[in-house]
N, C-alpha and C positions, 0 to 999 in steps of 0.2 A: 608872568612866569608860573605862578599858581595855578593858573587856568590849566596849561603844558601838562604837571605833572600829573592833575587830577584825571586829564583826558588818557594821558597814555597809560595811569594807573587802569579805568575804566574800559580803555582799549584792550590794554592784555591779561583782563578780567574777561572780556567778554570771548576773546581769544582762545584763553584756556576752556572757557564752555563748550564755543565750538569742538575745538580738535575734542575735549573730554567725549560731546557728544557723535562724532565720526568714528571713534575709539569704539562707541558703545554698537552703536548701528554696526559696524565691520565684524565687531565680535559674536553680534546676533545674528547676521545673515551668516558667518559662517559656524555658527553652530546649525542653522537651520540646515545648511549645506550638507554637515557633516549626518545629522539627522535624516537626510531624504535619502542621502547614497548609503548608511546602513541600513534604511527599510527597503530600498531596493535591492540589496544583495541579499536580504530573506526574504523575499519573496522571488527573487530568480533559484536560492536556492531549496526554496518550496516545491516551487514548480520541476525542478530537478529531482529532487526526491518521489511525488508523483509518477513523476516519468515512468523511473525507475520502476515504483511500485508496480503501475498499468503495465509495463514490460513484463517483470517478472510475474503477474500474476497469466498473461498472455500466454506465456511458457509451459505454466502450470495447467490452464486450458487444454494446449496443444496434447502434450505430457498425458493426461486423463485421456483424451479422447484415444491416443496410442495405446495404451493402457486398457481401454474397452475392447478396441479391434481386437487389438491380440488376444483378449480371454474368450473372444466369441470363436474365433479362427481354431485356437489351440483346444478347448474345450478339455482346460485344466483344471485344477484344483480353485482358480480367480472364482469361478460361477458354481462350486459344487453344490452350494447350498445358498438359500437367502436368506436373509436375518429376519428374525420377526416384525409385526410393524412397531416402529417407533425405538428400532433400538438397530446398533451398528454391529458391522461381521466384526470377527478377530482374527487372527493368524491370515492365512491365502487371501480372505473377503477383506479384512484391513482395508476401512475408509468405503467401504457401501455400507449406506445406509436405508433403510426402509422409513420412510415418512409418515407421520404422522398429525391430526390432527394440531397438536400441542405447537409451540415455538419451533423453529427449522432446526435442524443439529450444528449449524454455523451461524448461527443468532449471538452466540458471546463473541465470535470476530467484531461482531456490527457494536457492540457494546464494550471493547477495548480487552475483554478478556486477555489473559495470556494463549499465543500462539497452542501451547498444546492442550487447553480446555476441549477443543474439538476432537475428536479422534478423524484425523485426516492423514494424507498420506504428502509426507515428502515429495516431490518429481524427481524423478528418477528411480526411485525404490523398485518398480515393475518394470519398465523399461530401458533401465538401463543409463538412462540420457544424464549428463552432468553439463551445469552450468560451470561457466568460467569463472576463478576465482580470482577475488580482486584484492589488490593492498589498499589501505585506508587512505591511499593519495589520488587515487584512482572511483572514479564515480561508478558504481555498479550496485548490485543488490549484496547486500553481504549476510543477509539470511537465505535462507532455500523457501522457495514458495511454496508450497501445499494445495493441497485438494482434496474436497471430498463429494462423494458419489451417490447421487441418490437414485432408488427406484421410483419413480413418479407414478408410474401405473399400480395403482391397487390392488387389480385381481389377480398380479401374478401370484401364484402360489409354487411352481415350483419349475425348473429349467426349461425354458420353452424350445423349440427345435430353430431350427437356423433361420427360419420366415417369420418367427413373431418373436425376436426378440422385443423385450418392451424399451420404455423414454427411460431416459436418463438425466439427471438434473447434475450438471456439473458444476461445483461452486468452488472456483482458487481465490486463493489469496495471497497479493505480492505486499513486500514492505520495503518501503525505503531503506535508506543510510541509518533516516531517524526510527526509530520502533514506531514513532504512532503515528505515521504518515505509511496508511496500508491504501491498497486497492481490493475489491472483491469485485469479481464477474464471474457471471452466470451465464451457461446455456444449457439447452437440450439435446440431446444426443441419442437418438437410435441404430445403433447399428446396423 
């Protein structure tokens, strides 16, 4: 009878280990669990934010090149004059810039700067165009994307007639939901 109890003492010793160690395993695959499906939901909503950015810096593209047309067409106050090199118009010229050797004029975008370190121009400011505004439950861009213009040909020196407009170096930039989740793209642009 001594024998009985020691066994079933040693039985639901070993008993309690198992289930202890079942208890442990279920707790750790589901923390693992819960671990993989919150890295997966930042990183879908990474990539959401991106989106966003590459959309609305797209806009800001489109927005500039409209923006060119019309001041070559209108032959307004947009092209009276050209900034010197290496430094940006003000008033009507607002967001062209003239290039220079030195760093680009959207170099602190690339380095996290604040949005208005650049002197860029908002979309829509010349043209007119407005993005759709969104509530914070709703995924969209909730800053305005920007752009600035550069003269890439060097030896303009002064308003060339309607056949030799010069390149234009267009550089926007969108931002996501988060501020530092930005996009910037570039193109060229002649008239």
């Amino acid at each position: 009878m001594l024998n009985t109890r020691s066994n079933s003492r040693s039985s639901g010793a070993a008993m309690l280990a198992t289930v202890a160690t079942i208890l442990l395993l279920t707790g750790s695959v589901c923390v693992a669990a819960m671990h993989f499906l919150f890295a997966g939901r930042q990183l879908a909503s990474q990539q959401l934010d991106r989106e966003i950015a590459f959309r609305a810096a797209d806009v800001a593209l489109h927005d500039a090149e409209t923006d060119l047309i019309a001041a070559t067409v209108a032959h307004g106050d947009r092209f009276a004059t050209w900034p010197a090199p290496g430094e940006c118009g003000v008033g009507a010229q607002r967001g062209i810039c003239r290039s220079n050797a030195s760093a680009p004029v959207w170099q602190p975008w690339l380095e996290g700067a604040h949005l208005d370190a650049v002197p860029a121009i908002v979309s829509g400011t010349f043209t007119g165009a407005r993005m759709p505004v969104f509530t914070g439950a709703v995924a969209g861009a909730s800053t305005p994307p920007r752009y600035v213009i550069e003269v890439v040909d060097k030896q303009v020196t002064a308003i060339p007639d309607a056949a030799a407009w010069p390149r234009f170096r267009i550089t926007a930039l969108g931002v996501g939901r988060d501020p530092d989740v930005r996009t910037l793209l570039q193109t060229e642009f002649q008239p």
